[in-house]
N, C-alpha and C positions, 0 to 999 in steps of 0.2 A: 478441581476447584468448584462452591457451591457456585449455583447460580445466582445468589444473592448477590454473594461478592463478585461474579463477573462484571454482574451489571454495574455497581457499582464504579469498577474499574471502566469499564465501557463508557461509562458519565465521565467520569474524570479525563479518560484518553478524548474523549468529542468536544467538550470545553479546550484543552488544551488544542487539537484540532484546528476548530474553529477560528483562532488566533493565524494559524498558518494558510490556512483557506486561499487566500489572495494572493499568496506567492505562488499556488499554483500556475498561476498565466506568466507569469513573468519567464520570458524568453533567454534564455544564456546570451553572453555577446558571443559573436561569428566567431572570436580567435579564443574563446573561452574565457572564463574569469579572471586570471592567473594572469594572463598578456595582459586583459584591457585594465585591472587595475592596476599591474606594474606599467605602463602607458600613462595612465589615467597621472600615479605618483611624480613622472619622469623619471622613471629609473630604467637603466637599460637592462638586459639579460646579464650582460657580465656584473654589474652591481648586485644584481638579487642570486648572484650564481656565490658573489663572496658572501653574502648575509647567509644562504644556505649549507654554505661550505663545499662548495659541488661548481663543477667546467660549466664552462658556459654552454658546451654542446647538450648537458645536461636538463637545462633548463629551457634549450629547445625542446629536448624529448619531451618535459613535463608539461610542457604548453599542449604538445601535437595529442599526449595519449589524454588531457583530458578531454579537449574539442572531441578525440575519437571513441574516449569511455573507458580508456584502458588504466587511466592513475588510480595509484591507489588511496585509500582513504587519508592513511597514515603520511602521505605523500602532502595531500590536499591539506592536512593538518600545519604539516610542518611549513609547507610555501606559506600559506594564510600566518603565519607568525612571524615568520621574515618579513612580510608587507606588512605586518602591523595590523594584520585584518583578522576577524573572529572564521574559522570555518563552521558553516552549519549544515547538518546533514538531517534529514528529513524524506521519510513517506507521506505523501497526502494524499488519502481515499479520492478515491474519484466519486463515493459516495458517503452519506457517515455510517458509522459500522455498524448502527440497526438495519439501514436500509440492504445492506451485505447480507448482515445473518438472515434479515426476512426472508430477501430473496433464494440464500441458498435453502434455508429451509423450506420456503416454499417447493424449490426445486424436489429434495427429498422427498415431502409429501406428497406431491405429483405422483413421485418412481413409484412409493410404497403404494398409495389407491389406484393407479396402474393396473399394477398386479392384481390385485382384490377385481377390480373391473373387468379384468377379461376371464375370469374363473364366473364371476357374474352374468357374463354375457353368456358365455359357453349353458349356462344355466337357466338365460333367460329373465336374469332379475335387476336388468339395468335399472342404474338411478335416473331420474331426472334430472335435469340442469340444476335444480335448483336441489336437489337431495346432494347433486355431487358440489356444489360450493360449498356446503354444512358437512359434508364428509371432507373437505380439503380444511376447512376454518377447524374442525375438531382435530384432524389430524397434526396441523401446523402447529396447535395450542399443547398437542400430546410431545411432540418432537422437542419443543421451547422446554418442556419440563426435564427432559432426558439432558444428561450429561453432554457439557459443550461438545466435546468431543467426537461426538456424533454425529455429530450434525455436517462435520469435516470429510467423513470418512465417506472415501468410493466405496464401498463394498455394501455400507448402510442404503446404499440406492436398491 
C-alpha cells in the first residue's frame, strides 16, 4: 500500500475513531450487558431463551461466558436482536494511530543507530547529544518513507 494512501486511510480510521473515544471509560455492568438489558426490559431468561430459540440453561451460559470473555461475537449478535438492541463491536486505540506509528517507529530507529553507535564507539567517533537527536529525527523521517510494513516487522530492529 502507498503511503499516500495509508495516510489517508489513517485520517479517515482517526475521525471515525474519534466519535468512539468516550465509550472507552464506559464500564460493562457486573452481570454483563445481555442480563442487565434483559433486566433492565423485564424480561426473564426463559422469555429471551424462546425469542432465541434456545433452554433457558442456555441463556445462563450466555450471560456467565460474556461477564467471563468467552461468547462469541456471533452469539452477541444474535442475543442483541432478540432484545431488540443493536450489537456493536469496536477497538479503541488507547492512542491515535500517529502517535502508535511514531512511537514504533521511533522505537526501530533507536534499534537501527544502536547499532551504528556502538561500531562508532568501538571506533571512537561518538555522536553528541545533539548529533544523536538529528541522527534519530533523520532516521525516523527515513523509516516514515519506507514501506508500512516495516516498520511492523521484529526482525527490521
Amino acid at each position: 500500500m502507498n503511503l499516500r494512501r495509508n495516510k489517508l486511510i489513517r485520517e479517515q480510521m482517526e475521525a471515525k475513531l474519534r466519535r468512539l473515544k468516550p465509550l472507552g471509560n464506559i464500564e460493562p455492568p457486573r452481570h454483563g450487558w445481555i442480563r442487565a438489558i434483559r433486566e433492565a426490559l423485564g424480561m426473564t431468561g426463559s422469555q429471551l431463551a424462546r425469542r432465541l430459540g434456545v433452554t433457558r440453561q442456555r441463556i445462563s451460559r450466555i450471560e456467565q461466558d460474556e461477564v467471563s470473555g468467552k461468547v462469541t461475537l456471533e452469539t452477541m449478535h444474535k442475543t442483541a436482536e432478540a432484545l431488540d438492541c443493536e450489537f456493536v463491536y469496536a477497538l479503541i486505540p488507547r492512542f491515535d494511530l500517529t502517535a502508535i506509528i511514531t512511537r514504533q517507529v521511533e522505537k526501530l530507529a533507536r534499534a537501527r543507530l544502536e547499532r551504528a553507535s556502538a561500531t562508532m564507539r568501538l571506533e571512537a567517533q561518538e555522536l553528541t547529544p545533539r548529533e544523536k537527536r538529528k541522527a534519530l529525527e533523520d532516521e525516523v523521517e527515513a523509516i516514515l518513507s519506507e514501506s508500512t510494513r516495516l516498520w511492523w516487522e521484529d526482525d527490521a530492529l
